[in-house]
C-alpha positions as CSV (number, residue, x, y, z in Angstrom):
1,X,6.6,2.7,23.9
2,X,7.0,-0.9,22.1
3,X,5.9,-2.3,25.1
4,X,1.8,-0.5,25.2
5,X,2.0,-0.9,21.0
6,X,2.6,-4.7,21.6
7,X,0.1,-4.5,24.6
8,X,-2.8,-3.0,22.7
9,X,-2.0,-5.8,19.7
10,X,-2.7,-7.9,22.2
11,X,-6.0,-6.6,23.7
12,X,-7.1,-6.4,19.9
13,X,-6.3,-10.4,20.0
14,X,-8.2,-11.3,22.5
15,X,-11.2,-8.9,22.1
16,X,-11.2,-10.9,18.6
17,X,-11.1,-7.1,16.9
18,X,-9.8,-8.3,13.8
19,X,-11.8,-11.5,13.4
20,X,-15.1,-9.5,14.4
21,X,-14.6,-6.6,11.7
22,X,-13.1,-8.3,9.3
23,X,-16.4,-10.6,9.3
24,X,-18.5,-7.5,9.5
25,X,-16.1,-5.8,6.8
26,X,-17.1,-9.4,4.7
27,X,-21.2,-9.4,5.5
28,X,-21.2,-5.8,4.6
29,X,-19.6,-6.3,1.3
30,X,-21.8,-9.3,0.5
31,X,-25.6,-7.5,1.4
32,X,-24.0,-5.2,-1.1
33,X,-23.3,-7.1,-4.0
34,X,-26.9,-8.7,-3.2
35,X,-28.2,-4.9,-3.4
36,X,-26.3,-3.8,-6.7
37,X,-27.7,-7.2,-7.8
38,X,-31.1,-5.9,-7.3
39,X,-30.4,-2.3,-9.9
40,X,-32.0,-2.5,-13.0
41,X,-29.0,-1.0,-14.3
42,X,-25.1,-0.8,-13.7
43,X,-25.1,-3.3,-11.2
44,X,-21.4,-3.8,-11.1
45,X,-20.9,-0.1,-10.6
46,X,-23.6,0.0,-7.8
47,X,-22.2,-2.9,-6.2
48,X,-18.7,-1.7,-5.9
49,X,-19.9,1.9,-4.9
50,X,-22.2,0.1,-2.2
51,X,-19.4,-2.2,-0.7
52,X,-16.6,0.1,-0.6
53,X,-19.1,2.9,1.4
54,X,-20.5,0.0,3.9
55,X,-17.0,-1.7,4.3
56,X,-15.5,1.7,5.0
57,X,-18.0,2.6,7.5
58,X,-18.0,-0.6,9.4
59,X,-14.1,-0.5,9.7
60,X,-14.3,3.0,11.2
61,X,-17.4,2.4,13.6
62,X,-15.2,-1.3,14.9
63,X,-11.9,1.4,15.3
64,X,-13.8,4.4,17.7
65,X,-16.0,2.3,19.7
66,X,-12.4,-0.4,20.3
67,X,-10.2,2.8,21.0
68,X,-13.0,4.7,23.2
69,X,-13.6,1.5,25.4
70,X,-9.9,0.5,25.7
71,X,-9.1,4.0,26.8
72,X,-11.6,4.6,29.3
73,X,-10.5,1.0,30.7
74,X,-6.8,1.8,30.8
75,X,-8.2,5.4,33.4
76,X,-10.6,3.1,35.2
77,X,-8.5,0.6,35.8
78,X,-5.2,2.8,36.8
79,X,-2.9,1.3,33.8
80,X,-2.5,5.1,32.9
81,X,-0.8,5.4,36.2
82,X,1.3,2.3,36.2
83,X,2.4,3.3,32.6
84,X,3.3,6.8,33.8
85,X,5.2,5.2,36.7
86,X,7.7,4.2,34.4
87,X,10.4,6.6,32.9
88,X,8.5,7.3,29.8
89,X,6.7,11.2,29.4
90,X,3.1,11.9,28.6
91,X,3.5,12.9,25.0
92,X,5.2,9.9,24.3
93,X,2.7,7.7,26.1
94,X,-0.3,9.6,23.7
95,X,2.3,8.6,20.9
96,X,2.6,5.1,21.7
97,X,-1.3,4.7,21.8
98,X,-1.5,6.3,18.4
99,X,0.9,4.2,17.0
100,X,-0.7,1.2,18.6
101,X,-4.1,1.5,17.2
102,X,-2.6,3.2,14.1
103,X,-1.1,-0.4,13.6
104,X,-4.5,-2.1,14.6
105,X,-6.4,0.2,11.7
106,X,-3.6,-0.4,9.1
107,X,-3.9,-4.2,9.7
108,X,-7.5,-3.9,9.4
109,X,-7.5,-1.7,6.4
110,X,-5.4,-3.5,4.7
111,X,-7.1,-7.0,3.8
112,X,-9.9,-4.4,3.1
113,X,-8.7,-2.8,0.4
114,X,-8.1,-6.3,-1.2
115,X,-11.2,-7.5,-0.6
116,X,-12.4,-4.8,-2.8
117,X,-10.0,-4.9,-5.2
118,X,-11.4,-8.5,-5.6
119,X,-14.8,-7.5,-5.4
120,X,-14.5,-6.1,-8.6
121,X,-12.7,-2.2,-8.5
122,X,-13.6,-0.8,-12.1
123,X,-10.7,1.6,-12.5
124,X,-7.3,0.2,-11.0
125,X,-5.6,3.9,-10.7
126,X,-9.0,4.8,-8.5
127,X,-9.1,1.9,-6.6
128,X,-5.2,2.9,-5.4
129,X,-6.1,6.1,-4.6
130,X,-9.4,5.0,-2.8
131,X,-7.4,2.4,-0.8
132,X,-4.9,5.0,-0.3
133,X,-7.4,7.0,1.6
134,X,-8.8,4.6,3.4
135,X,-5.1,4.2,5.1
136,X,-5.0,7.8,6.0
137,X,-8.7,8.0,7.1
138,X,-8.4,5.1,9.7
139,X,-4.8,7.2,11.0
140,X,-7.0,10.3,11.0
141,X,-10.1,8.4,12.8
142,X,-7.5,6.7,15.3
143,X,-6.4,10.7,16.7
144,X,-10.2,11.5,16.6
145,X,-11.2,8.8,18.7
146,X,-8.5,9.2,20.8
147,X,-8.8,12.9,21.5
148,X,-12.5,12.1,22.1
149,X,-11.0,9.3,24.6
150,X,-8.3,11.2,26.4
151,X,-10.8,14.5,27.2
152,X,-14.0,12.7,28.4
153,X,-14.4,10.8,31.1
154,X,-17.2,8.4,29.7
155,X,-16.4,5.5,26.6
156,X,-20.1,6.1,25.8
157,X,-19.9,9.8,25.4
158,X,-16.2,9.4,24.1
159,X,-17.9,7.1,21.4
160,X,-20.8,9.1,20.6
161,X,-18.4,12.7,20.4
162,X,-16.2,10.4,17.4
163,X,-19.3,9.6,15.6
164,X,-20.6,12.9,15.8
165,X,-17.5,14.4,14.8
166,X,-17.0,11.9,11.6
167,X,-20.7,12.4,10.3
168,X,-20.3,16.2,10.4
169,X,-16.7,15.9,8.5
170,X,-18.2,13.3,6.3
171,X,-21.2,15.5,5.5
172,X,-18.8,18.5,4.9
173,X,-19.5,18.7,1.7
174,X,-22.9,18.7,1.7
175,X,-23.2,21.8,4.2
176,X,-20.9,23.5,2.5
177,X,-22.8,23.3,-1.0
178,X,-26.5,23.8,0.8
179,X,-24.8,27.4,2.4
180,X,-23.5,28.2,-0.8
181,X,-27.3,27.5,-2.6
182,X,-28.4,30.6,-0.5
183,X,-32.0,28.7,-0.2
184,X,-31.1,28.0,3.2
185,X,-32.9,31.5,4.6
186,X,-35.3,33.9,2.6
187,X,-33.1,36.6,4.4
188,X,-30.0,37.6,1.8
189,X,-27.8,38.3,5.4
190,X,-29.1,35.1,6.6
191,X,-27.9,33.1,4.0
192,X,-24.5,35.0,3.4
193,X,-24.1,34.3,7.7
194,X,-24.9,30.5,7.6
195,X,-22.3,30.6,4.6
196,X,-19.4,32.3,6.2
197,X,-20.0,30.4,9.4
198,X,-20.0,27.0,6.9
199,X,-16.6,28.1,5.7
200,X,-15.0,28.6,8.7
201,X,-16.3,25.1,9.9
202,X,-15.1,23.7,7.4
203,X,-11.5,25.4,8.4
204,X,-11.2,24.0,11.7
205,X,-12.5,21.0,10.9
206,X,-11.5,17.7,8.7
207,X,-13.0,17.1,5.7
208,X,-13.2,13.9,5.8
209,X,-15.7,14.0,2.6
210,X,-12.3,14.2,0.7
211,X,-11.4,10.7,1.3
212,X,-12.5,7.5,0.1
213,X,-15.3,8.4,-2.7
214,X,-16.9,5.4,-3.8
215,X,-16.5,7.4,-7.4
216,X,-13.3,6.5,-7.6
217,X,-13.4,2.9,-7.6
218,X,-15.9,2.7,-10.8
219,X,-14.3,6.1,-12.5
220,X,-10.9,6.8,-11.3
221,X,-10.2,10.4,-10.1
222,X,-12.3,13.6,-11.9
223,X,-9.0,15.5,-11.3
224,X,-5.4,15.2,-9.5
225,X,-5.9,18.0,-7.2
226,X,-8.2,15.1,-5.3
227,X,-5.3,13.4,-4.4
228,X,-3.6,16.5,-2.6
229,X,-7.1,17.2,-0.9
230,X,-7.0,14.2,1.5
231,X,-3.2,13.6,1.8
232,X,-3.0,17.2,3.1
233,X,-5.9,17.2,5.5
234,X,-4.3,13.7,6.8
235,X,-1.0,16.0,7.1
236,X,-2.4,18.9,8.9
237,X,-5.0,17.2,11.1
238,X,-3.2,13.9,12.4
239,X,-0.6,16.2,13.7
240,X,-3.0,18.9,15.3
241,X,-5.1,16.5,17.0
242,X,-2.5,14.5,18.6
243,X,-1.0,17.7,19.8
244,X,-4.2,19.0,21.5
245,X,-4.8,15.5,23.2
246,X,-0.9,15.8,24.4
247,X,-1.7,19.5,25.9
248,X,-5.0,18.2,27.4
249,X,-3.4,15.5,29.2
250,X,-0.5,16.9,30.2
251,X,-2.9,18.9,32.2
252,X,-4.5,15.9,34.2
253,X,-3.6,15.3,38.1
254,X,-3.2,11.8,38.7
């Protein structure tokens, strides 16, 4: 297991990972602060707001498409079957790749949240929550991508099934509000359908619109119950997606 963590630190290395988002984690931040510049009013809150959405989504974007790729090469290339030659089991072998990347995202995330902190976090109690988050968002995003790796049997498709699946947990929140507005249908059993079906999307699937509000880092959290939201999803999910990706690959023929 210590052996593929310290192998995938290395890949990261020398695919320059770190130095390529960490730049684009930087650019992003700064073509924010030059847009909240640009407001009329409340710049410093628009900027902050601005670079903690953009640095947030470049980090996760850098994180599937690395994961995706790296997987897929490890099939192509038969590593899969030299590390199964060894005496180490397919769960822990999933394991061992979560923790690998897990480390890769955490030493990402964390220069990031101090870059923003930095950049000018209005609210210190937000900004630790935020930044708490954004740690448990990049573990969540690290199973995602690599369920999406493990399953398909294309980086491209693996890639684009990890986007797809963040943008609809992202957007969450959203969907669920526009069911509830009942304006989705002029049928009454329309609307109460595309509601229920809403809710039990929402069930099965993260909601991801619970972490890392920009909100936070100009006025702290609305309520504590926010803080419970994401630290349980991050409890229940992480766990349930690394168990289906064990299940579906203990079911491959090599």
């Amino acid at each position: 297991m210590k052996t593929n963590i310290r192998y995938i630190l290395l890949t990261a290395l020398r695919d320059w990972l770190f130095v390529g988002l960490l730049f684009g984690v930087v650019a992003a931040t700064l073509i924010s602060g030059a847009m909240g510049e640009m407001a009329m009013l409340e710049a410093d809150r628009l900027k902050i707001a601005y670079a903690g959405a953009s640095s947030r989504l470049v980090l996760v974007i850098g994180l599937i498409v690395f994961i995706c790729f790296h997987v897929r090469n490890a099939f192509d290339s038969k590593e899969i079957d030299v590390f199964l030659s060894r005496p180490i089991s397919r769960p822990n072998l999933v394991l061992s790749y979560w923790l690998g990347f897990s480390v890769v995202a955490l030493l990402l995330a964390v220069p990031t949240t101090v870059m923003l902190y930095y950049f000018g976090a209005l609210d210190t109690n937000g900004f630790f929550v935020w930044a708490g988050s954004l740690l448990l968002e990049v573990l969540l995003v690290v199973a995602i991508a690599l369920f999406s790796a493990f399953t398909l049997k294309s980086a491209v498709s693996s890639v684009m099934a990890s986007l797809g699946f963040y943008v609809v947990s992202r957007m969450m929140g959203f969907f669920l509000a526009t069911a509830h507005s009942s304006l989705l249908f002029r049928d009454a059993s329309l609307n109460t359908a595309s509601r229920l079906g809403m809710e039990f999307l929402a069930m099965v699937v993260p909601r991801l619109d619970f972490f890392g509000k920009s909100q936070w880092l100009v006025y702290g959290l609305a309520e504590q119950v926010e803080l419970y939201r994401f630290v349980s999803q991050a409890a229940i999910f992480i766990p349930l997606l690394l168990v289906a990706t064990i299940l579906d690959f203990r079911r491959k023929q090599f």
